[in-house]
LUMSEKE-261820 format. One record per residue (C-alpha): x, y, z. Coordinates in pm, whole numbers, plus 32768, in hexadecimal, padded with zeros to 4 digits. Layout:
residues N
X:Y:Z
...
This chain:
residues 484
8B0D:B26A:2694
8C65:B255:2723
8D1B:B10E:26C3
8D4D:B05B:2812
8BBE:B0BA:286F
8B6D:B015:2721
8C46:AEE8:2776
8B84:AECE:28DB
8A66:AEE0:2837
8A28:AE2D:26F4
8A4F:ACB8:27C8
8948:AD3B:28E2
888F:ADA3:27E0
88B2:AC3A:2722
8867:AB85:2856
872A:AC4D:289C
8696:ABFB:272A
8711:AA99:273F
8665:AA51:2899
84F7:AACC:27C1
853E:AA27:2670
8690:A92F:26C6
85A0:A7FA:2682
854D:A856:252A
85DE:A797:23CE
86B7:A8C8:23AB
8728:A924:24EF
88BE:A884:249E
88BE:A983:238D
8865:AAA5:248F
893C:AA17:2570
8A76:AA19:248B
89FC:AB7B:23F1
8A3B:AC13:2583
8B5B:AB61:258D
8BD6:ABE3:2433
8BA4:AD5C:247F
8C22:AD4D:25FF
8D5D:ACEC:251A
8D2F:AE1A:2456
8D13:AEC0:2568
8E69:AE33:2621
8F0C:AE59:24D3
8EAF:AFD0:24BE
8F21:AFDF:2648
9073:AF61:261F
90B9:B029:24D4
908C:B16F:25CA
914B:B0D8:26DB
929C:B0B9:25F7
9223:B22E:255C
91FD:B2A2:26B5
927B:B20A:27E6
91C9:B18F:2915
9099:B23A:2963
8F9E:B243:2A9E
8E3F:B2B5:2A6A
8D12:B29C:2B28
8D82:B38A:2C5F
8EBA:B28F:2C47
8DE3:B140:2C65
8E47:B0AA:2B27
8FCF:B0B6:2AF2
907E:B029:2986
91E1:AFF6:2973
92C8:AEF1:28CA
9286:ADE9:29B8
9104:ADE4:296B
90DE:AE5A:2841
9188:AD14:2777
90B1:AC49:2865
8F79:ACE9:2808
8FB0:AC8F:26AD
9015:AB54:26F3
8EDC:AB27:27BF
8DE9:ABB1:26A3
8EA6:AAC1:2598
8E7E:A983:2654
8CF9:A9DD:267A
8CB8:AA21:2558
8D6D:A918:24CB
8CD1:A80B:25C8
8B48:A8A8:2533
8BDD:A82D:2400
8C0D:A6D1:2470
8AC1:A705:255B
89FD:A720:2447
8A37:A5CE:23A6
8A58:A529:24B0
8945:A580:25A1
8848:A55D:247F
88EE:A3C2:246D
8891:A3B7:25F6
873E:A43B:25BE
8720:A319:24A9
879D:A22F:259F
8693:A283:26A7
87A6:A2EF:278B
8739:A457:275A
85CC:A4EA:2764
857C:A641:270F
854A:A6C3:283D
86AB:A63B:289D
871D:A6F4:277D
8698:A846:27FB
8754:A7F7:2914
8878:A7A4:2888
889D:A8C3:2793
8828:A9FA:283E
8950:A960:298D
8A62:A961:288B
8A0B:AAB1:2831
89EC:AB2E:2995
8B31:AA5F:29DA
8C0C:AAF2:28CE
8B6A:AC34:2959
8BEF:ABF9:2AE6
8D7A:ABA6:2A46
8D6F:ACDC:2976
8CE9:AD94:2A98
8DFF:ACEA:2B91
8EFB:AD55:2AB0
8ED5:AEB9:2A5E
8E2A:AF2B:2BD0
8F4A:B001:2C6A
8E76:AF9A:2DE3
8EFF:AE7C:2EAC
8DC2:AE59:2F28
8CF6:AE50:2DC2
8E03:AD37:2D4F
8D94:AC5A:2EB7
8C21:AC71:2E3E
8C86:AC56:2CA3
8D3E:AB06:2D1F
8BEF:AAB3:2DFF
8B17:AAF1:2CC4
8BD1:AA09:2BF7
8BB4:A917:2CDB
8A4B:A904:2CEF
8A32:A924:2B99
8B00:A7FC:2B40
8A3F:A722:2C3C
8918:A756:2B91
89D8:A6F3:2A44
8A8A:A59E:2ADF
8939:A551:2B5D
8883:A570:29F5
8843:A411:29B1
87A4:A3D9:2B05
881C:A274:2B1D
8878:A206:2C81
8A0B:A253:2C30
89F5:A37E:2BA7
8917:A424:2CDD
8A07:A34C:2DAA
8B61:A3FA:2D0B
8A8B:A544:2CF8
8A51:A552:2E7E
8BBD:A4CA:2EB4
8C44:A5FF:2DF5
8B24:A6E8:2E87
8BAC:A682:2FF8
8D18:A66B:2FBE
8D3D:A7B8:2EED
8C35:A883:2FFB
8D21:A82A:3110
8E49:A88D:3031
8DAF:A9C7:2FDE
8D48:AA01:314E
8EA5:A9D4:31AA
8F1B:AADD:3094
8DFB:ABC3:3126
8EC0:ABB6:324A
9004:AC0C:31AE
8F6C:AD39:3109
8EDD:ADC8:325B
9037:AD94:32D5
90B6:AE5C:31C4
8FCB:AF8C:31E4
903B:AF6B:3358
91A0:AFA9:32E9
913E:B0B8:31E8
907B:B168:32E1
9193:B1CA:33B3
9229:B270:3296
912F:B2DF:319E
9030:B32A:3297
8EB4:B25E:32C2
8DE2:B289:3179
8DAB:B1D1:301F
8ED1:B256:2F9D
8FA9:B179:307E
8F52:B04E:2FA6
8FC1:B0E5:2E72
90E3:B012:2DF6
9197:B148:2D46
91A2:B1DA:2EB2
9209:B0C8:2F77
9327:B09F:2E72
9383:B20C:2E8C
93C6:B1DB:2FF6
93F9:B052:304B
9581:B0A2:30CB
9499:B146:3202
93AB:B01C:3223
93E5:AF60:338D
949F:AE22:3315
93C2:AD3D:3431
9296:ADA5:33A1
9328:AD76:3239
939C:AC45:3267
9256:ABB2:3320
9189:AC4A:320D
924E:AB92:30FF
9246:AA4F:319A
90B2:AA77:31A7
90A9:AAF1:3043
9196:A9FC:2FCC
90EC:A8B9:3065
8FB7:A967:2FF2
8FD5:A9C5:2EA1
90CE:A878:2E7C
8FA8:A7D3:2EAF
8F17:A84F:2D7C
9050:A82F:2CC2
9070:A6C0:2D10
919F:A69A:2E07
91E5:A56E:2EA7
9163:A516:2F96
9028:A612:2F3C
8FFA:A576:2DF8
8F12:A458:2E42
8DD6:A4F9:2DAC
8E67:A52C:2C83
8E7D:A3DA:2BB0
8CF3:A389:2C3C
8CA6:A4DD:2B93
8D56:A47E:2A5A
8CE2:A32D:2A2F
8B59:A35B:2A58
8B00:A4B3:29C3
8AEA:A4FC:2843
8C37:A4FA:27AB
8C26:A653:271F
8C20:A6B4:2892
8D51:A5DC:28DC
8DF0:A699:27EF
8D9E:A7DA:289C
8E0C:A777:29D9
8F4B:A711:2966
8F83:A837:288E
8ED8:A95B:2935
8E8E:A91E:2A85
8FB4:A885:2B07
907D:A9A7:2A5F
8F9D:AAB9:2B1F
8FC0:AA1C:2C6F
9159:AA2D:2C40
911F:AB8F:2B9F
90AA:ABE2:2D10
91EE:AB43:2DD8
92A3:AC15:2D09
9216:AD3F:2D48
922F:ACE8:2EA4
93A9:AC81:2E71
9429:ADD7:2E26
936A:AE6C:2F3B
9437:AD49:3025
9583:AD59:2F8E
9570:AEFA:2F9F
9535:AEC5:313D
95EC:ADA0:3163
970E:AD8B:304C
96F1:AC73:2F56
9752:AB3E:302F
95F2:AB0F:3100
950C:AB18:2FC7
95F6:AA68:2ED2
962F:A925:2FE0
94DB:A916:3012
9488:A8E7:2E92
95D9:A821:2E6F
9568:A707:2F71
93F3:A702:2EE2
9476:A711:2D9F
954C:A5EF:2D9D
9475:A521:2E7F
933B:A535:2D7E
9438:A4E5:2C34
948A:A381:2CE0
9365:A304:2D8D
9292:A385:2C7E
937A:A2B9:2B84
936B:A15F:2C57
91EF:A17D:2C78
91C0:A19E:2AFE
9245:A059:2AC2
912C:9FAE:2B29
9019:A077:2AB8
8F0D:9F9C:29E1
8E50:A0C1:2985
8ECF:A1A1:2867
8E5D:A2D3:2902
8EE6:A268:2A54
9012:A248:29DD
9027:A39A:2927
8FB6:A42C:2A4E
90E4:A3C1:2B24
91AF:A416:29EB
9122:A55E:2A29
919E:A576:2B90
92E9:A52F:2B52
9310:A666:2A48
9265:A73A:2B30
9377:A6AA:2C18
94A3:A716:2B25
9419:A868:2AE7
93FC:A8A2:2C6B
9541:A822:2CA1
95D5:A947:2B72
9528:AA3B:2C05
95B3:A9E3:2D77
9720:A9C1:2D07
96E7:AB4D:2CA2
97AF:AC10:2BCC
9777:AC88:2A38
97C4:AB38:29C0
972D:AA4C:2A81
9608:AB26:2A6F
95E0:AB53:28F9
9609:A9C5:28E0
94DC:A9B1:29C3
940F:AAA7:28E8
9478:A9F5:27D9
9419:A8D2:2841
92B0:A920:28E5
927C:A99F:278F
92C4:A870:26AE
9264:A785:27D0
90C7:A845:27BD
90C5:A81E:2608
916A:A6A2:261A
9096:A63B:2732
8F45:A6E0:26A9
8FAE:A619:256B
8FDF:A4EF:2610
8E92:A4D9:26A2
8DDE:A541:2575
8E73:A3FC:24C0
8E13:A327:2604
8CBA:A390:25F7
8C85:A336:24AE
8D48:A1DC:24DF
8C61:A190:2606
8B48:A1D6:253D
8BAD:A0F7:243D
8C00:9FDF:2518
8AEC:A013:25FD
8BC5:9FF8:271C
8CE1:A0CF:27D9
8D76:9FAE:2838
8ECF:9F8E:27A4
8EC0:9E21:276F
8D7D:9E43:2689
8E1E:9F58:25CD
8EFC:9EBD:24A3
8F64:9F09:2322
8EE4:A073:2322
8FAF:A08B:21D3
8ED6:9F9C:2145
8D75:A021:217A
8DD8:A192:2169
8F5B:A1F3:2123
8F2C:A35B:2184
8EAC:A31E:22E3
8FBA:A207:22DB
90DF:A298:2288
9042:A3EB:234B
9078:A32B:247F
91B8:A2B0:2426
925D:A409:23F7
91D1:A4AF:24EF
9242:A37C:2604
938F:A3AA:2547
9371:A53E:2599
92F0:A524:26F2
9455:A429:274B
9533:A521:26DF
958A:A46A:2597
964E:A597:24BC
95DD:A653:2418
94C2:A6D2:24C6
94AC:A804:25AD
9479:A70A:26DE
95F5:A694:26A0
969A:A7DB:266D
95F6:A837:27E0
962D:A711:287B
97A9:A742:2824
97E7:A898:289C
9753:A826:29CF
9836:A6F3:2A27
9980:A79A:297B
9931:A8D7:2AA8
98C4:A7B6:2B99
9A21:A724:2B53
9AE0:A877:2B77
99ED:A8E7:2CBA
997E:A7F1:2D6A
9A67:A67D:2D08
99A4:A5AC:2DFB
986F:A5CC:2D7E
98A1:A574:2BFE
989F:A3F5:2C56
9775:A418:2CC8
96D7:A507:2BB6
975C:A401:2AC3
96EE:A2DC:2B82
957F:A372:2B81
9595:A3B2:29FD
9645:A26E:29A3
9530:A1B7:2A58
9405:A257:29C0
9498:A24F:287A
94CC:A0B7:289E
9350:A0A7:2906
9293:A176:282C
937D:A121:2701
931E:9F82:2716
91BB:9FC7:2753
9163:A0A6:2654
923D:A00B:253A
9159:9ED0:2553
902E:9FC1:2544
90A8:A042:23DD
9108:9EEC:2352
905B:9DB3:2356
8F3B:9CEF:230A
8DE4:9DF3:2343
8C89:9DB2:23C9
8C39:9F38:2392
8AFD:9F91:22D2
8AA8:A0D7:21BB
8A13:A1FD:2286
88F0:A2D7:2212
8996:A404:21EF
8B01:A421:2150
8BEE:A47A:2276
8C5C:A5C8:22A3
8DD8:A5B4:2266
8E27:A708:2213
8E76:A76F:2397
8F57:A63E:23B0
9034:A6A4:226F
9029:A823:22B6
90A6:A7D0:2456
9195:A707:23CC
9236:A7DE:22DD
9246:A921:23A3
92FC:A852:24C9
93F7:A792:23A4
9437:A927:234F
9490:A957:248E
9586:A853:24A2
962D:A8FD:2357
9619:AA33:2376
9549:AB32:2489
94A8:AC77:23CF
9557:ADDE:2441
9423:AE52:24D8
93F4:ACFB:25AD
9566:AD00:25FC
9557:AE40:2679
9409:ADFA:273D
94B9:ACCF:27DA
9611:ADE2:283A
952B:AEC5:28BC
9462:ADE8:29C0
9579:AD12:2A11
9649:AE38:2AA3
94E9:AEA3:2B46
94D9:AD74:2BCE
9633:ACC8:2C02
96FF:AE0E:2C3E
């Protein structure tokens, strides 16, 4: 079978077992097998991408190139990593009476289906197969956020279900505005939603249209991405589903939904030269960096205030990608990638310090070095990584951006600064006092599963020292895609 058919396949194919047999004593070891050979599977993929070259197959429905291709092996790390952590950790909720099996079906045969619906989203060359890849996902992760069927979490589940269905509607719209603009040219037909086409000929594209259609997509697929003032779902969805879903969300999804702006971006700045699509991310950019920074001061809930922490990266890599150009553009790759393996890493040590503690609330959550150093200090490094504390990947990013914000665009590096300053003064205090101190936090039944915390965090301190060839040359090659 043909690599990118295999990597389609293998999580539909885990997600169809797991909804029979999901409940069963074994079913996290299935679930982390799929997960393990859809890496395989990316692995194998990217290897003939850097042999090869981009490549469409498919009758041109499925399109790899630079841009994709490091994300779909991002993507099929983090899962498989996060089935890691799943496994220990979902067996403590089912201990815990949180989980039943039945919720447990649920749970694992969604995350296969949802890893399946970002791969798919990713490599689908179809503007209108990424609208319903980005519609799947979100049904699948209501039904995860809604797992424990307590009142909150069908509460935050139906918040997110609403909020993201009119944000998808709206990018619905966008995309029927952009076959309207391709039609013209290309002529009516499937083909006109191809993205290679509409790239082959977006200096012909009617800028109105263009610039309509990426207003709907933007606002649409922002929504998904987290933007302020679209973001509001997002720290419900966090705090009340299962942690190894938070740490989906923050690593996968989120990177997906900007995947799709971007796509949409050179399609914009090809009709309507760089300034409209660039301001656009710019202003949305900036605005979700600060407010998301002042709001994560006074969180109370650990996962809350991740979740905003969340926002305001997704913030700085919208803002890199709308100040255009190689630079600014590689920092922004650069940083989506460390920000997905630090945050990932962040929640798997937060999951296993609420279980400990019994509690996500940050004042019940103290001396983690004492009752289990590894989770302790876990946390600690990866808080240190996520603030941009050298030298981790997250502070080699976070300088390119603000040293071209400084040469490009002067006015707004107060603010970018401002934003970072802030939510490094907030998250700093409050998890420093969740490391150290006297502890209240009990043995669990299973050992935690520290391994994806350790691995995350080493891969992004690597990229703070020193970026691979291939990777580097990934990052050159989608960042002149993308930023001209």
């Amino acid at each position: 079978m043909p690599l990118l058919p295999l990597l389609l396949a293998l999580p539909l194919t885990g997600g169809c077992i797991l909804a029979l047999w999901g409940g069963r004593e074994r079913a996290p070891e299935i679930n982390a097998f799929f997960s393990l050979a859809t890496l395989l599977a990316a692995a194998a993929l990217t290897v003939q991408i850097i042999e090869s070259g981009p490549i469409t197959v498919l009758q041109k429905q499925f399109f790899i190139d630079p841009l994709n291709v490091f994300l779909v092996a991002l993507t099929a790390f983090v899962a498989f990593t996060t089935a890691l952590f799943s496994r220990v950790y979902m067996r403590v909720e089912l201990h815990h009476g949180r989980m039943t099996p039945r919720r447990m079906q649920l749970y694992h045969s969604m995350y296969q289906f949802f890893t399946f619906t970002m791969l798919l989203a990713l490599t689908t060359n179809n503007l209108g197969i990424l609208w319903v890849a980005m519609e799947a996902a979100t049904l699948t992760t209501v039904l995860l956020v809604s797992v424990y069927r307590t009142p909150a979490s069908l509460e935050a589940a139906w918040k997110y279900f609403i909020l993201c269905g009119v944000g998808i509607a709206q990018a619905l719209f966008g995309t029927i505005l952009l076959y309207l603009a391709a039609d013209r040219v290309l002529g009516a037909g499937g083909e006109a939603l191809l993205w290679t086409n509409l790239d082959a000929v977006r200096g012909q594209l009617q800028p109105t249209i263009i610039s309509l259609a990426f207003v709907f997509l933007l606002l649409g697929y922002g929504t998904k991405v987290g933007l302020v003032p679209l973001h509001n779902w997002l720290p419900d969805a966090h705090a009340e589903g299962p942690t190894p879903i938070s740490a989906v969300l923050s690593g996968l999804l989120l990177n997906v939904a900007l995947y799709a702006v971007l796509r949409c971006k050179v399609l914009a700045d090809g009709a309507l030269g760089e300034g409209f699509a660039g301001g656009l991310l710019i202003g949305f950019g900036l605005l979700s960096v600060v407010v998301a920074a002042f709001l994560l001061s006074r969180q109370k809930d650990i996962k809350r205030m991740f979740a905003y922490s969340s926002i305001e990266h997704m913030g700085v890599m919208t803002f890199a990608f709308g100040l255009g150009g190689p630079l600014a553009t590689f920092a922004g790759l650069l940083h989506m990638t460390a920000h997905s393996l630090v945050k990932s890493a962040i929640f798997f040590a937060v999951g296993h310090a609420a279980q400990k503690t019994g509690s996500q609330v940050m004042d019940d959550i103290r001396g983690l070095v004492t009752v289990s150093p590894t989770v302790g200090w876990g946390l600690a490094l990866g808080t240190l990584a996520i603030l941009g504390m050298p030298p981790f990947g997250v502070f080699a990013s976070e300088f390119l951006i603000l040293t071209t914000a400084m040469r490009q665009l002067p006015w707004a590096t107060p603010l970018l600064l401002l934003g970072l300053g802030v939510a490094f003064a907030a998250i700093f205090r409050r998890v420093l006092a969740m490391v150290f101190g006297t502890t209240t936090a009990r043995r669990l039944p299973h050992a935690p599963a520290l391994l994806p915390v350790f691995a995350h965090l080493g891969i992004a301190l690597m990229l703070g020292l020193y970026i691979p060839p291939y990777l580097e040359q990934w990052y050159r090659q989608a960042a002149q895609m993308i930023g001209g």
